[in-house]
Each structure stands twice: as C-alpha cells, then as structure tokens.
N, C-alpha and C positions, 0 to 999 in steps of 0.2 A: 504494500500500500504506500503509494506518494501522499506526503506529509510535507505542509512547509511552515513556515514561521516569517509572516513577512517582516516585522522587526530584526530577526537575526540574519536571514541571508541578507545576499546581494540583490540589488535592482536585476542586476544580469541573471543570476539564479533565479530570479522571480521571471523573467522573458521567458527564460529557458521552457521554466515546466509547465508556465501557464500555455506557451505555445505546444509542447508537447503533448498535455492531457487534451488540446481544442483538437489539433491538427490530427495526433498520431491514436487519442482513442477514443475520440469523437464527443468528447464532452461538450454540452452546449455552455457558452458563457456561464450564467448561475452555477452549476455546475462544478464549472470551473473554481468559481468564487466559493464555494461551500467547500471542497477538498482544500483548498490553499488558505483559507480562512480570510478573506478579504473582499470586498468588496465589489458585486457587478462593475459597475464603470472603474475601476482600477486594472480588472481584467482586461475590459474591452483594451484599456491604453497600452495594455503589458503584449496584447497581440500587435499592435497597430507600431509598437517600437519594434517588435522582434520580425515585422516587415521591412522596417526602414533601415535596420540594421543588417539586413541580411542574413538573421539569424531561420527567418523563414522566407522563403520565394516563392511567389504566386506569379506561375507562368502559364498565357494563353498558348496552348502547343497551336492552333491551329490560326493563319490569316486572317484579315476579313477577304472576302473571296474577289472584292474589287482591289484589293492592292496586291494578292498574287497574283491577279491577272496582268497588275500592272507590270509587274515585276516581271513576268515572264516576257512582256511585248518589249520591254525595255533592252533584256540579256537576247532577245532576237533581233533585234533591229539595230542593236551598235552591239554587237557578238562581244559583249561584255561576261564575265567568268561568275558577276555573280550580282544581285538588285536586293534591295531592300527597302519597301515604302513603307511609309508608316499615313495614315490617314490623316490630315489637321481637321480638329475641331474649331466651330467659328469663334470661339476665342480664344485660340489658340496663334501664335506664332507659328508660319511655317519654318522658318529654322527649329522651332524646339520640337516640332516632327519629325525632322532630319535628325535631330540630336538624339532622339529617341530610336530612331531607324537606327544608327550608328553605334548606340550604345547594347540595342538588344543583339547585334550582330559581333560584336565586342566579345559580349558572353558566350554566346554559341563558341566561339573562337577558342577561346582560353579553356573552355572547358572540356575539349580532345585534345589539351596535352602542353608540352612545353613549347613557348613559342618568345618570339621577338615584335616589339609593336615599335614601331618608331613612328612619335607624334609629330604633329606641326599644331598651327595654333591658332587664331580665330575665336570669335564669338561660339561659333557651331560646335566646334572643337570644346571649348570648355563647358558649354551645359551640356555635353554628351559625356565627356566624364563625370561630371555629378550625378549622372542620372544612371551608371553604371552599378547594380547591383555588387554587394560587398560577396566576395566567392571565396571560398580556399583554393591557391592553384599551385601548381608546381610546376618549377624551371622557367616562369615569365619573365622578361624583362622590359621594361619600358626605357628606351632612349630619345632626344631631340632629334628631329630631324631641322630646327631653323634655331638660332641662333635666340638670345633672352631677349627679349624687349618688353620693354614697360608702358603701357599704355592704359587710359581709363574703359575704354571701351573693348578694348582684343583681350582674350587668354592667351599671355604668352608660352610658349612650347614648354617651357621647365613648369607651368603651373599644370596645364596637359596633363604632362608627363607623372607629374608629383601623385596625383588624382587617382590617374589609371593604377598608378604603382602601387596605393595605400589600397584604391578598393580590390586589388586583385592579391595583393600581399605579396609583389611583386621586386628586384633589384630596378634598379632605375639611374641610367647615364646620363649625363647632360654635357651642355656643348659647352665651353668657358670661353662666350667669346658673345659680344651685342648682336642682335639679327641685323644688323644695317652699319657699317665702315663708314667714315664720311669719305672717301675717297675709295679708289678701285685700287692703289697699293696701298693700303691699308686693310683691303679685304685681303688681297693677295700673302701679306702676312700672316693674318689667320688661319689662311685655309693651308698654310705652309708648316704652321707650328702642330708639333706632334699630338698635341691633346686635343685638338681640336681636329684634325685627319683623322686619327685611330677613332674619335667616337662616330664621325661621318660615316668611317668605313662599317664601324658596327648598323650604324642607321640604314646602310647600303644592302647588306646580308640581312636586311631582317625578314621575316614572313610576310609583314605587313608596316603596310605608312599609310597614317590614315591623315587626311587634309583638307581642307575647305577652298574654296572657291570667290575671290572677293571679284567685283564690278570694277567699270572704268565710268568716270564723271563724278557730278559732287555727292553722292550715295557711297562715292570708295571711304573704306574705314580708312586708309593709309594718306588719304588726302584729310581727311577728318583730323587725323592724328598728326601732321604737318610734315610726314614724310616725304608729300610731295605737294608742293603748292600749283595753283593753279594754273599756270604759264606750263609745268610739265606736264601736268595733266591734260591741257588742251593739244599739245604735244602729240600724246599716248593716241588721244582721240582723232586727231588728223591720221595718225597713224593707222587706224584702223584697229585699233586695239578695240578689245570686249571682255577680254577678264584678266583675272590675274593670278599667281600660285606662289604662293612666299617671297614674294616681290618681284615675281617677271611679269610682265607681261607680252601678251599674243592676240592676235589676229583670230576672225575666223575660221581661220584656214587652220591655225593653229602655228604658223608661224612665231617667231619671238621678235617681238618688241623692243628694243635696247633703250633704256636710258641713260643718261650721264648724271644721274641724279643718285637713284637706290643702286647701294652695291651689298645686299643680300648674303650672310652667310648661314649655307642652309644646304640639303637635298638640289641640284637642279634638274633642269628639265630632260637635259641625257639621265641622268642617276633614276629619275622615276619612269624612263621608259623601260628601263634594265629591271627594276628592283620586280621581286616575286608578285606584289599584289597592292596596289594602290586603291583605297580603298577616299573615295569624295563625298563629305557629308555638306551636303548642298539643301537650303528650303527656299523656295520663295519663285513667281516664277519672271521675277525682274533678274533671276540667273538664266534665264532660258538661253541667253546667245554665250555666258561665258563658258558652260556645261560644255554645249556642244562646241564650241572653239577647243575647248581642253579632252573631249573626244577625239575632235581632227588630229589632235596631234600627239595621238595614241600617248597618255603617261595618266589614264586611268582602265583600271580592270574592272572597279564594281561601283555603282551607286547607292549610295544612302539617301535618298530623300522624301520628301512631304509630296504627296499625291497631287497636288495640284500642278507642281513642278517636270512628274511625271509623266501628266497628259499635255502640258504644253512642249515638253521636248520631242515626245510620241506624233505632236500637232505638226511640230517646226520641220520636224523632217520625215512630214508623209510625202 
C-alpha cells in the first residue's frame, strides 16, 4: 500500500506518486487525494506540475489528418526527407506553431538514440526549445552552429543551445566567438583560431542543424536589431534578395547575396548543403518567398512549420 505524508516528503515525491496512482493505477483525482492525505485541488496541481516537468508526457500519437496530408504534399513536391506541420490556432502565433512542429520533432529524435543537434538561433528557434518536453536521453549533445549574439528580440545560439541541452540532459559546445566580426579579417581570424574551427567542425558532423529562416525589408529582425541599417538593406532588396540564414542572404533562385556589411560566424551555406539533415523551423506565411528561395538552393532537408505556411508554399509552387 502507497502511503504518503505530504508534510514530510518532497514536492517532487509528492509529483511523483500522485502522478503515479492517476496515470499508472487509475485512480481518479479524490482518490488520489484520500490515499496521499491531501487535498483534491493540490492533487489536481501535483498532476499539472508532473506535466510540465516532464515527469509525465501526454503525447497525441496520431496527426490531425489535415496537417499529415500536408506534410506529405510538402516531402513530394520539394523531395524533402522529412515535414512537420503543426496546425495555428487563431490566437495563436504562427511561428509558435512552427516552434511546436520543431520541438515535437526534436523529441521523436532524441529518443532513438545518441545523437548530435547543432542549433542556430532566432525567435522560432528559442520558443521551440522551451517548448521541448524534459526526457532522459543518452549520448546527446547540443553545439552552436552561429556564433553568440545578444539581442532583445532573437534567441541567441548558446541560449538554443543551453535549453535543448538542460531539457534533454544533454553535453552542450559553444562557439567562443560574436555571431557578427565588424570587419571580414576579423571574421577570418575566428574562423582561423582553433576553438572556434574544432566546434564548427563538430556542428558540421552533427545529425542534425536545426535553423530558422528571417525576411528581407523592414520586418528583418537583423535590420530591427541594427545589424544592418537601411541603405544595406535596400541594397539586399535591389539585389533580389528574399531571405536570409544566419546572416547570408539569397535570391530566389537561391543564389547568395554578399554584403560588405554582416561578416557572420556561423555554419555557411556550403557547410549546410553537406551536413546530414537540416532541419527549418519557419511560421508565418510572409516566409513564403524566403522558404522556397532557401529550397532553390538545396541547404534544407525537412520543414517544421504552421499550416498556413504550408499551403501557401504548396500555393507558390503549383
């Protein structure tokens, strides 16, 4: 017979067994409450922590059957390796749909085995690691793929990073170097010094680089952020630029863009045609021309995004 004393244990001992007797032998809340000596609504709270903690996981195994469909039109029509929609609610953010796509897809991952994740970083990027269920895993490592940068708006790569590593109780590398040089022999020094090579090189080997996708005009976070003032950015836009990926940007076509402005140390755009599986967590569907530009120019394998996003790129290129 389980016996508890909620004065003498732990809060965590108390998660524990009250999830234990709901989940594993079907007691109904009261129930619950009458065996552990405490309280209905304390109950209720000791389940609702031992969710949020990851001490228990409530997972829908099966799609809604409109976003597998979408998924599947999506991995046939850009011969992509792998899709992921997550549906937006209308008050919902479609980025925090992608961020949800990206996160449930996260866990599926980790939990066949040892593996390598190298982050980059972005808004999308960081509410997907919050939103990552806490696991037990073995042999993970989470590394940078873009160099630190501090901003009010972006999740820089080492916060990413920090995130994934805690919820998956993972080792976790970082880059020792800013995501942005003020000069191109200044980046060239970084990417020259050894600490900063060897973790590139690990971020290069890894299974997986998961990354976001930012716009060109005054909607770019990186313009918002004053990385690139308006004179370069109208630039970008003559240029035929439409999105952009840890500071490059390209073209429709999927061409690269050059600035004399961001000298970016990070993954580039050869490194992520080469690497195993690039994975784009994108919402919104004011991404629709940067998605498919960074399609053209093969350096993603799978999407993570919000359904609406989904049928406008399904749209763009019927």
């Amino acid at each position: 017979m389980i016996t508890g004393n909620s004065r003498s244990e732990s809060r965590r001992e108390q998660v524990i067994r009250a999830a234990w007797l709901y989940h594993e032998r079907g007691l109904n809340q009261q129930a619950v409450a009458n065996r552990l000596g405490i309280s209905r609504s304390t109950v209720s709270r000791l389940l609702s922590d031992a969710e949020h903690e990851g001490i228990v996981r409530v997972i829908v195994t099966e799609p809604l059957p409109e976003t597998a469909s979408l998924a599947d039109d999506l991995i046939e029509r850009f011969e992509l390796s792998g899709a992921t929609v997550e549906f937006t609610l209308d008050s919902d953010l479609p980025r925090d749909a992608a961020a949800t796509a990206l996160a449930r897809r996260l866990e599926s991952m980790v939990a066949s085995g040892p593996m390598t994740i190298a982050a980059g970083w972005g808004r999308t990027l960081g509410t997907a690691a919050q939103r990552v269920r806490p696991m037990v895993t073995h042999g993970v490592t989470v590394v940078d793929a873009f160099g630190h940068t501090t901003t009010a708006d972006i999740a820089p790569a080492v916060e990413v990073s920090n995130t994934l590593a805690h919820k998956f109780d993972a080792d976790v590398i970082h880059i020792p170097s800013p995501g942005f040089a003020p000069q191109a022999r200044i980046a060239d020094t970084f990417y020259e010094a050894d600490s900063v090579s060897s973790t590139l090189d690990v971020a290069r080997r890894a299974d997986c680089v998961v990354i976001s996708i930012g716009v060109v005009g005054t909607e770019s976070l990186l313009h918002h952020a004053g990385y690139l003032d308006s004179s370069a950015m109208e630039r970008v836009i003559r240029a035929g630029g439409v999105g952009e990926i840890f500071g490059r940007y390209y073209d429709r076509k999927g061409n690269r863009i050059c600035t004399d402005v961001l000298h970016p140390i990070s993954l580039t755009f050869e490194d992520l045609g080469r690497c195993q599986r690039v994975i784009a967590a994108v919402g919104g569907v004011d991404k629709t021309a940067a998605v498919l530009g960074a399609l053209a120019a093969g350096v993603i394998d799978e999407l993570a995004i919000d359904h609406t996003l989904a049928r406008a790129l399904l749209d763009a290129s019927a």
